[in-house]
N, C-alpha and C positions, 0 to 999 in steps of 0.2 A: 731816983734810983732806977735804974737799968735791971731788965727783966726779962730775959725768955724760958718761956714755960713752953714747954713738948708736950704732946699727948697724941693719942691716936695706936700707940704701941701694943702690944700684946703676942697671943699661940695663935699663929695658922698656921696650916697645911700646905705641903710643898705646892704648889700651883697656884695658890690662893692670892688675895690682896688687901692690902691695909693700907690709912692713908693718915699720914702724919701731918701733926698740923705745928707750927709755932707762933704762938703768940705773947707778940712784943710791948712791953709797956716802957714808959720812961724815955723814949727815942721814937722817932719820928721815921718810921720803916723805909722811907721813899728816900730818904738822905743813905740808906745803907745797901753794900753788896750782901748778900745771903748766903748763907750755904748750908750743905748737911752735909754732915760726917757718920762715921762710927767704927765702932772701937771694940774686937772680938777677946772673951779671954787669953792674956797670954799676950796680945797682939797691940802695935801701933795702934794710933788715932790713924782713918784715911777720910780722904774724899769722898765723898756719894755724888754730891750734884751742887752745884753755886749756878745763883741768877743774880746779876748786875744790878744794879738800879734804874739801868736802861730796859732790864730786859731780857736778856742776851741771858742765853743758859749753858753749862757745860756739863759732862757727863763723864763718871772713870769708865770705862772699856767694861768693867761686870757687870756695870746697871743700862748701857743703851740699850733703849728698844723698849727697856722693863718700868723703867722709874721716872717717873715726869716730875722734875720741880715748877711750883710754880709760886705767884704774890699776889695778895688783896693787901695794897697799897692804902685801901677803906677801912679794911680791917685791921690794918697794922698785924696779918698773919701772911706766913711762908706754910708754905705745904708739900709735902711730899708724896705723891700716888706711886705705889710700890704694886706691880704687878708680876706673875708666873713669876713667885717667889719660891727660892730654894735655899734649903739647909744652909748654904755656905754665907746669908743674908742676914745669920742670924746674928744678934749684937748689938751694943747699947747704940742709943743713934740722937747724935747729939745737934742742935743748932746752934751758928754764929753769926753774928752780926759785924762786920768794919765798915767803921764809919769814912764815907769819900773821901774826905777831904784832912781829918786830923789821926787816920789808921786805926783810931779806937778800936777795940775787939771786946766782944761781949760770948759769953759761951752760956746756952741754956745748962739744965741737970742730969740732962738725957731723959732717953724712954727706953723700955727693953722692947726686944723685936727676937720672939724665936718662934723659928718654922722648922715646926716638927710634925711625923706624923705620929 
């Protein structure tokens, strides 16, 4: 059975940082593209940031500069470093997993993320 667990989430302060983690059971991380999302009330699912399984990372336009994805391939975990975080960041923030080659998609349960002061 197929599993991602988020954690890392929580209350900061605008400026602050947090660093989210996912940890993948049941799949073999290095066969999959990554990504984070999240999801404000009221609001669509978006993009935050996807790393390939090559490697290769992409970013929405709100988070460059601010939020590094990255993969311990060892660890079968994805990670998200979230820095000079602001109000408009705040929101459930989900992880997915598609698998290369048969498109599989797996979606973690999310974590909450609010930055307040």
């Amino acid at each position: 059975q197929v599993q991602l667990v988020e954690s890392g989430g929580g209350l900061v302060q605008p400026g602050g940082s947090l660093r989210l983690s996912c940890a993948a059971s049941g799949i073999i991380l290095s066969g999959n593209d990554m990504g984070w999302y999240r999801q404000a009330p009221g609001e669509e699912r978006q993009l935050v940031a996807t790393i390939s399984a090559g490697g290769i990372t992409t970013y929405a336009d709100s988070v460059k500069g601010r939020f590094t994805i990255s993969r311990d391939n060892a660890k079968n975990t994805v990670y998200l470093q979230m820095n000079s975080l602001k109000p408009e960041d705040t929101a459930v923030y989900y992880c997915k997993a598609r698998r290369l080659y048969s498109g599989v998609q797996n979606w973690g349960q999310g974590t909450q993320v609010t930055v307040s002061s």
